[in-house]
N, C-alpha and C positions, 0 to 999 in steps of 0.2 A: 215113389214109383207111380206108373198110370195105369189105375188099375183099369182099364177100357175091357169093354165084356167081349168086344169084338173080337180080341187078341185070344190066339195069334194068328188068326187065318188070315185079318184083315192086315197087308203089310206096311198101311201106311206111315204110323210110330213106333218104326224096327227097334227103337231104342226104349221102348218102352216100360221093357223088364229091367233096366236099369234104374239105376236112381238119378234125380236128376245131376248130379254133380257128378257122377261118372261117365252121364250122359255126355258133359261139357269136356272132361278129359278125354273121353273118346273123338270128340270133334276137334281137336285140339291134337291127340296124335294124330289123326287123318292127313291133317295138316302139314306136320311135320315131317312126314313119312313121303308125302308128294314130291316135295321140297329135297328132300333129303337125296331123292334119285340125279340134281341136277347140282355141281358142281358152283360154289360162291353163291347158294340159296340164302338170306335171312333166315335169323333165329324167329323164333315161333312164340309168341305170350300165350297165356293161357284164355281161352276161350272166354270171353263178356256172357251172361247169363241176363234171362228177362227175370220182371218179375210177376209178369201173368202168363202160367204154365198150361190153363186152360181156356178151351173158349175162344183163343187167341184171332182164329184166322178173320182174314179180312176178305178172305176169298176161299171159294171150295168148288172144286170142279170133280162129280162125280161121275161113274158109268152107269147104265140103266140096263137092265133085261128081265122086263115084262113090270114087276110091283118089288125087285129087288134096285136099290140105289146106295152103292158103293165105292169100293174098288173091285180091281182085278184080286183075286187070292187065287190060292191054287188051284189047277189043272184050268185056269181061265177062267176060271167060274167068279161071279160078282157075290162082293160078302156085303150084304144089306148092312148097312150103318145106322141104324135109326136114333141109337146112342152116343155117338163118336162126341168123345170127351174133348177134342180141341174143336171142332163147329161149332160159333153161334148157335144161341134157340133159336133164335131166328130163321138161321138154314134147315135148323134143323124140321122145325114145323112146316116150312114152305115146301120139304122132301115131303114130308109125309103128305101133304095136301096132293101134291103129282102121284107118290107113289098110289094111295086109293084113285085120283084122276087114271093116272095108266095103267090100273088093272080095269075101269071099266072103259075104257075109251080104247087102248092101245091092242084088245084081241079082237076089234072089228072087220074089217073089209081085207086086213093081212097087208095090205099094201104100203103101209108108214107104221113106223116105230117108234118110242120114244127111245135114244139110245145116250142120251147121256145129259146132264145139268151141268150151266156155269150158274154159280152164284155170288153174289157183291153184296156183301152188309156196311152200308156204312155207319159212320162213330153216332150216329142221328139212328139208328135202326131203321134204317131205308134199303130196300129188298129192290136189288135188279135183277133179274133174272133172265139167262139164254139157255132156251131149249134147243136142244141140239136133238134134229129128228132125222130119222136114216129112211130113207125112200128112193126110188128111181128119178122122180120128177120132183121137182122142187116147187112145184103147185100142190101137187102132191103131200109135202110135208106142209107145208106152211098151212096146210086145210087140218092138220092133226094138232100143229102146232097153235094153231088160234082155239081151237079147241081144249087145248091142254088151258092156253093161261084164261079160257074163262072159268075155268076152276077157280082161280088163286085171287083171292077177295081185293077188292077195290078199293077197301078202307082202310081203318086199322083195325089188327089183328084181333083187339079186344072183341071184333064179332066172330070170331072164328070159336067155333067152339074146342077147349082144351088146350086153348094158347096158354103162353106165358104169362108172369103177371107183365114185364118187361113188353108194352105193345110196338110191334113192329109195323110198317107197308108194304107195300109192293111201290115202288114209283118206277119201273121200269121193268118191260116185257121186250122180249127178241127172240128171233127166231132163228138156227142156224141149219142147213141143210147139207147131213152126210149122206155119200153116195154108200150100200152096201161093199165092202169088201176096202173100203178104205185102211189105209193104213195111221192114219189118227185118229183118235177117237174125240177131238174136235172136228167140227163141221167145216164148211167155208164162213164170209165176212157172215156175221147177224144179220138181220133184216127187222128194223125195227115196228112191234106190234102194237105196242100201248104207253102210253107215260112217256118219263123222258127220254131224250137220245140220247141226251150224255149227264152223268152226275157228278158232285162234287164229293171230294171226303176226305177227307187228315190222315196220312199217314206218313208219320214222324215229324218231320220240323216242316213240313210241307203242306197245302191243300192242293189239291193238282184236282183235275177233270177227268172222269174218263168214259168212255164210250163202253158199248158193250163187247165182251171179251178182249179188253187191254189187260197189260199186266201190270202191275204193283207187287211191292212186298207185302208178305199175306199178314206180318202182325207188326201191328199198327205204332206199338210202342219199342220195336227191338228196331224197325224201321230210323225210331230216334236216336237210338244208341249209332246205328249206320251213316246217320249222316253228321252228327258228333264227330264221329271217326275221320271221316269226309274231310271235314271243316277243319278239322287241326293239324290233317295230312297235307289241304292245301295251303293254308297258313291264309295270307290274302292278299290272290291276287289282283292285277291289275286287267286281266281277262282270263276268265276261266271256259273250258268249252269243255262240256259235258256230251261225249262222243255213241252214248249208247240211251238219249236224254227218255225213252219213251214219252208219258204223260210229264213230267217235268220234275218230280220228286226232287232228287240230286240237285237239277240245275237251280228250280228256285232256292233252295234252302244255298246253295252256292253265289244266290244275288245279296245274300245279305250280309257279305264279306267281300264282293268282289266289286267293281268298277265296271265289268264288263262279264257276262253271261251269254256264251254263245250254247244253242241247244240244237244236237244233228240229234234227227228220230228219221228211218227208213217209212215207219209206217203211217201214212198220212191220216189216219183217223185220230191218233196218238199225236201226231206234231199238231194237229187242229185242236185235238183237246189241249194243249199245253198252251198254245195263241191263246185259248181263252182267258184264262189265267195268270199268263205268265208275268212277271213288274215290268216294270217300264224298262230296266237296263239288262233285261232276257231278249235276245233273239234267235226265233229258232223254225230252224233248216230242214225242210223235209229234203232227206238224203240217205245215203250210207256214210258211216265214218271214214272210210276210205277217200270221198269226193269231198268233204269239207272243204280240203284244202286246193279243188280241182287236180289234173295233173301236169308233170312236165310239158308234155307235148302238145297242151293248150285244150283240152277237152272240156276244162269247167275251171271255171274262176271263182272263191273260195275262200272264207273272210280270214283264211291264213296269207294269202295270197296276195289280196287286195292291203293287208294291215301291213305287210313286209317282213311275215313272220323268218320268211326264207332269206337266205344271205350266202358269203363264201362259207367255207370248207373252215372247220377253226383249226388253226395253225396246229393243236396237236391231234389234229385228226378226230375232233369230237361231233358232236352235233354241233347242226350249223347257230349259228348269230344274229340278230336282225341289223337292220339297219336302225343308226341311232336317232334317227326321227323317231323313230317306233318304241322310243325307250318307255315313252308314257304310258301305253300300253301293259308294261309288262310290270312283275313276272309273267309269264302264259305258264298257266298250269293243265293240262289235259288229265279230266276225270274217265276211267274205259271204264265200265259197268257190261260186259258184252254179257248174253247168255251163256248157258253153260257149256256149249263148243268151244266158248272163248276165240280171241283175235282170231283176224284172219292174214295172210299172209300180207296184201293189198292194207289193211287198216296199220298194222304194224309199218307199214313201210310209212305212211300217209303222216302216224305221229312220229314219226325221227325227221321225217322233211319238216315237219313245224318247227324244229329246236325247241321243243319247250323248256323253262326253265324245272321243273316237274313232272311225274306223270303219278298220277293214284290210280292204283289197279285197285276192284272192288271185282270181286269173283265169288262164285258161288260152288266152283265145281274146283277142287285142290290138284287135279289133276294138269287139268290144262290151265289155270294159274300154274302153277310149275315151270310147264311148256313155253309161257306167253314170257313169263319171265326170265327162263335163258334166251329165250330170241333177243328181247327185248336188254338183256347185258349185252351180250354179243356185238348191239349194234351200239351201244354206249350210254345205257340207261339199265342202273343196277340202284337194289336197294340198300344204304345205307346204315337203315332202323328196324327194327324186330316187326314181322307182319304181326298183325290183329284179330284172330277171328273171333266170332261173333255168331251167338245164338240166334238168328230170327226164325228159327221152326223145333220147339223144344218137340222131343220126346221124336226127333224123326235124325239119321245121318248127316242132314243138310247142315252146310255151314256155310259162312257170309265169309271172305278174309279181305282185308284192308291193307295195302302197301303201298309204301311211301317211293317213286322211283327218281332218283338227281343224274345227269351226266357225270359219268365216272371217264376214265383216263382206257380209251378203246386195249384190253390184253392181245395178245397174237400168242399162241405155243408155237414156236420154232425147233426145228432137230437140224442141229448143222453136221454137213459130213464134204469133207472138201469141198469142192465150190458150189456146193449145192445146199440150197438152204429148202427143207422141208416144213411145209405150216399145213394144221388144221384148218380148214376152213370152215367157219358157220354157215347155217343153210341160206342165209336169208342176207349173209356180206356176199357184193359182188366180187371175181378174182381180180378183176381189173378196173378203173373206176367208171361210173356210169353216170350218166345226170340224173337218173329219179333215186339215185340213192348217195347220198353226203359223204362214203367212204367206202375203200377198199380193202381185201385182202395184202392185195401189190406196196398201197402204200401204208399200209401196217408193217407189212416187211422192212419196208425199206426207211422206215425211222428207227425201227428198233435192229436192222443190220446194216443197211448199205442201200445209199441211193442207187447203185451199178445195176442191182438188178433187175434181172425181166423176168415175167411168168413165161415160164417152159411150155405151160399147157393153161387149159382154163376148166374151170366148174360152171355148169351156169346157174344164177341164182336159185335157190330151192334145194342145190345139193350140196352133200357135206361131205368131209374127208382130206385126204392127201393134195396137195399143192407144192410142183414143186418150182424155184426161182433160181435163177443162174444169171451172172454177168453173159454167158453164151446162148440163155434162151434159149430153143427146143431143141438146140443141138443135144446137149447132155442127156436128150431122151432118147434118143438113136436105140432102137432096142430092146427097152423097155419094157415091161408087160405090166398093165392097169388093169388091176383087177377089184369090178364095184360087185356091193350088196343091194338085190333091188327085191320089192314085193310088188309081183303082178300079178294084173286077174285071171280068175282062170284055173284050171290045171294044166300047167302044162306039160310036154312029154317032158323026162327023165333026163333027157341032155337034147342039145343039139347044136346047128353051125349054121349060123345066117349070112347068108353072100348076096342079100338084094341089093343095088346098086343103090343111092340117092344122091337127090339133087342139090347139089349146091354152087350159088348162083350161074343158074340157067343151066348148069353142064351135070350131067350125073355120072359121079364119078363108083368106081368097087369100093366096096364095105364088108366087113369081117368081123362078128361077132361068134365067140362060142359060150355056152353056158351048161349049166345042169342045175338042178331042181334040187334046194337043202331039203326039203318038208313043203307040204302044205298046209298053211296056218287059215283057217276059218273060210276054207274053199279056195283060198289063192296061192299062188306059189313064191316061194322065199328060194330067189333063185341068187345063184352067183353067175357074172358075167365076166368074159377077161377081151378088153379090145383087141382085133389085129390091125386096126384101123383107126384114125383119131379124127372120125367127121364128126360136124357139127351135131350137136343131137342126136348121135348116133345110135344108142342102147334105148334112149324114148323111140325115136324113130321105128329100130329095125321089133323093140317087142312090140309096137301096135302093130305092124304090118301081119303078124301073124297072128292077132288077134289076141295079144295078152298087154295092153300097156300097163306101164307103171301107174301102181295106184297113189290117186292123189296128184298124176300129172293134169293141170289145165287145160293145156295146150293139147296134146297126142292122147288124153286117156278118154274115159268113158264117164260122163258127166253124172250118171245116178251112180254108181258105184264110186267115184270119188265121193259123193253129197253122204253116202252111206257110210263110208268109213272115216272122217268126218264128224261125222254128230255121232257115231256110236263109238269110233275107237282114239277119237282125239289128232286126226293124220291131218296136218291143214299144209302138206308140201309135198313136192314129189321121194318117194318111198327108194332114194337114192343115194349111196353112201361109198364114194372112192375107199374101199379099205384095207388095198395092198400092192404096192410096188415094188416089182423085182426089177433091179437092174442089170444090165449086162456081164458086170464085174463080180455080181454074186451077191452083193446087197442088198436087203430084202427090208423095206419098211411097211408097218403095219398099222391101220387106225381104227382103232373101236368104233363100234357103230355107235352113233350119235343116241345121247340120252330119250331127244324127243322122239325118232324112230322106233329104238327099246321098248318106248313106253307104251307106242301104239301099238308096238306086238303084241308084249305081253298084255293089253289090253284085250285083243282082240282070242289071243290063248286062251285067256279065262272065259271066256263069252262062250267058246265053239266045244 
């Protein structure tokens, strides 16, 4: 067990009262249980363990309020850590040095605070340090903040009085500037004060570069086990592209197996620390994963692109093929490492137009690995080998999982009832085919019943549910009543009946929506809708116009309240699910609401 004196106010090693090896079953069911809620999940191994349980982190990023520096614990209050049994001494002395600096420095003039530490030890005992200071003006802070680090000694640590025997430095000062009332308790980019701008440090089969406030895995040696994992998941390729590369961890430790290393990082301090670095056969992309591979309609060109990773349609409807010039090339394996929101709709799309011959998901959050993983069947990449996960933060819930993803043979569920053929549709397969995506609903049908038919109606991408196909095409709907499950923002009233008119091309034609309100779940409303109408967009449409779109829509909703539900309840698509058709004849067919929908409910259930 950990015996940490902090516990339990301090919540950061929830696992703490455990022992370590229940710890690892606990991470381990997590796992399993995430997995469990979505249909053709992998079996689950049991949890990889480190074997330095203390001390471990390679990073520690605290809160500050006044000469306390910790975490949050209860009722908001910061639980002073001066002890915390997985920091470095390292961090741990360099806290204590701020926290005496910030009780006499931080109750002066009232106008800058110190409100929170990032720290970086590396395997060298080299101390970078971002103070993160809360003021109006960022002259402001940066006047507190040079302040604070001419406390923190310019040599090594052995002049410090009460250091460790183990001497550490400072080789690096920064300064970050939070505005009061922020909603993170990191600041904006550092601003570099003293020492270097960027260091080096090993963690796991890697040495990478990194600036101040990038991310890295916080222990150093479980990091090793992670890319282990990695490496045997991709086997070796002939190009590998490591889609979430940050500083380069992943990608370089994937040059020393692969032929070719492509590395996308969004954040340009991160893709510059990785250039430093990187071997000779790494190149690497400041971008998002989604643009690697540019897109269909010509917006960015994209070494998917340029190398021919794209091809036709493969004759059983799988991901596509390259061209056989391009054989040399391959396998193409894609490494997604995303944060813990996991993919997004756009990146997912981006790795099925590659065709890879593999995909390794490396997730840190079991939930939306889950999520990322039925999309990611659906569109023809499913795990065929037990996931992995993987201790790298003992004594805390966090877990690493590792999964191995190949092209599998696309399923379709069918309900045939006379000449109608009824299928589920996934969120994220188009109903009929499209060019940025490699396959359809339609011709899922229609290999596994009958080339004859036609979609009756359509989904558009992002929604799930009912679809139904007929040799007569929307005849057979003559009547009909569609009836979706949607969560929009808001409260709205109890029922009602929308007759706005919309436009569709140039003419605005009548529209007919009626609804009523099941509950409202964490302030928004879980409503049911039944068309009288079948316009384009119609139920996105007519709920923004009164002020409640679907959350999670792009296109018609509300940009911070999707970004909000999202990172806290896992919803990366519109909150939209066809899930009952009544027919004229008395017929009624009915579709569960989608697992990944579920999931963000009851997410968002337990939260509120």
């Amino acid at each position: 067990m950990n015996d940490c004196p902090h516990r339990p106010e301090c919540p950061g090693c929830d696992l703490a009262e455990l022992s370590y090896e229940a710890g690892l079953m606990r991470k381990a069911e997590s796992v399993s249980a995430a997995l469990a809620e979505y249909p053709g999940s992998p079996e689950v191994l049991a949890c990889a363990g480190v074997v330095q349980r203390f001390e471990w982190r390679t990073r520690v990023k605290w809160v500050v309020d006044g000469d306390r520096i910790g975490l949050y614990g209860p009722g908001h209050v910061v639980v002073d850590t001066p002890e915390c049994r997985v920091a470095p001494r390292a961090a741990l002395e360099v806290a204590a040095i701020l926290r005496e600096a910030a009780r006499r420095l931080g109750e002066g003039d009232g106008q800058a605070r110190l409100s929170g530490v990032d720290l970086r030890v590396t395997e060298r005992s080299e101390v970078a340090v971002v103070l993160i200071v809360e003021a109006e003006e960022g002259a402001t802070a940066r006047r507190l903040a040079e302040r604070l680090a001419a406390a923190l000694p310019e040599g090594p640590s052995a002049a410090v009085e009460g250091a460790s025997a183990r001497p550490w430095r400072v080789v690096s000062v920064a300064a970050s500037h939070r505005r009061p009332g922020a909603h993170t308790v990191l600041g904006g980019a550092p601003e570099p004060l003293r020492g270097q701008s960027v260091i080096s440090d090993r963690i796991g089969r890697s040495t990478a570069a990194f600036p101040p406030g990038a991310f890295s895995q916080a222990h150093r040696d479980g990091a090793t086990a992670l890319h282990d994992a990695v490496l045997a998941a991709a086997g070796r390729p002939g190009t590998a592209v490591d889609l979430h590369a940050g500083t380069g961890g992943i990608a370089f430790a994937l040059a020393k197996v692969s032929r070719r290393v492509i590395a996308v990082e969004p954040f340009p301090p991160a893709a510059d620390a990785a250039r430093r670095l990187a071997p000779r056969n790494v190149e690497v992309i400041t971008g998002r994963a989604e643009d690697a591979w540019g897109r269909q309609d010509g917006a960015g060109r994209g070494p998917g692109r340029e190398q021919g990773f794209g091809g036709g349609r493969h004759p059983e409807g799988g991901p596509q093929r390259p061209r056989r010039e391009h054989e040399s090339l391959r396998p193409l394996v894609l490494v997604a490492d995303p944060p813990r929101t996991g993919l997004t709709m756009e990146s997912i799309r981006a790795m099925v137009q590659a065709a890879p011959d593999s995909i390794v998901m490396v997730s840190c959050d079991p939930l939306t690995l889950a999520r990322d993983l039925d999309a990611l069947r659906s569109l023809g990449y499913a795990a065929t080998t037990p996931a992995q996960p993987l201790d790298l933060m003992p004594w805390t819930h966090h877990v690493e999982t590792v999964v191995r993803l190949v092209p599998v043979p696309p399923e379709v569920v069918t309900t045939l009832a006379e000449d109608l053929v009824l299928a589920e549709k996934p969120a994220l397969l188009p109903t009929i085919p499209h060019p940025e995506w490699p396959d359809s609903l339609l011709d899922r049908v229609r290999r596994a019943v009958s080339p004859e038919l036609q979609a009756a109606h359509r989904l558009d991408v992002g929604t799930s549910g009912l679809v139904v196909f007929s040799p007569r095409g929307s005849q057979v709907l003559l009547g009909a009543e569609k009836t979706y499950r949607a969560w929009v923002r808001g409260i709205t009233r109890r029922k009602g009946h929308l007759t706005m008119p919309l436009d569709e091309d140039g003419r605005s034609v009548p529209a007919s929506t009626h609804f009523h309100r099941l509950r409202v779940v964490a302030g928004h409303s879980l409503v049911e809708a039944t068309l009288g109408t079948g316009r384009r967009h119609q139920l996105r449409r007519h709920f923004a116009a009164i002020g409640h779109p679907i959350l999670g829509d792009a296109r018609y909703g509300d940009p911070r309240t999707n970004a909000y539900v999202y990172a806290r309840h896992g919803l990366f698509r519109p909150f939209l699910h066809a899930e009952r058709l009544a027919l004229p004849d008395g017929h009624v067919f009915e579709s569960s609401l989608a697992p990944d929908l579920a999931a963000a409910l009851a997410r968002a259930e337990a939260e509120s």
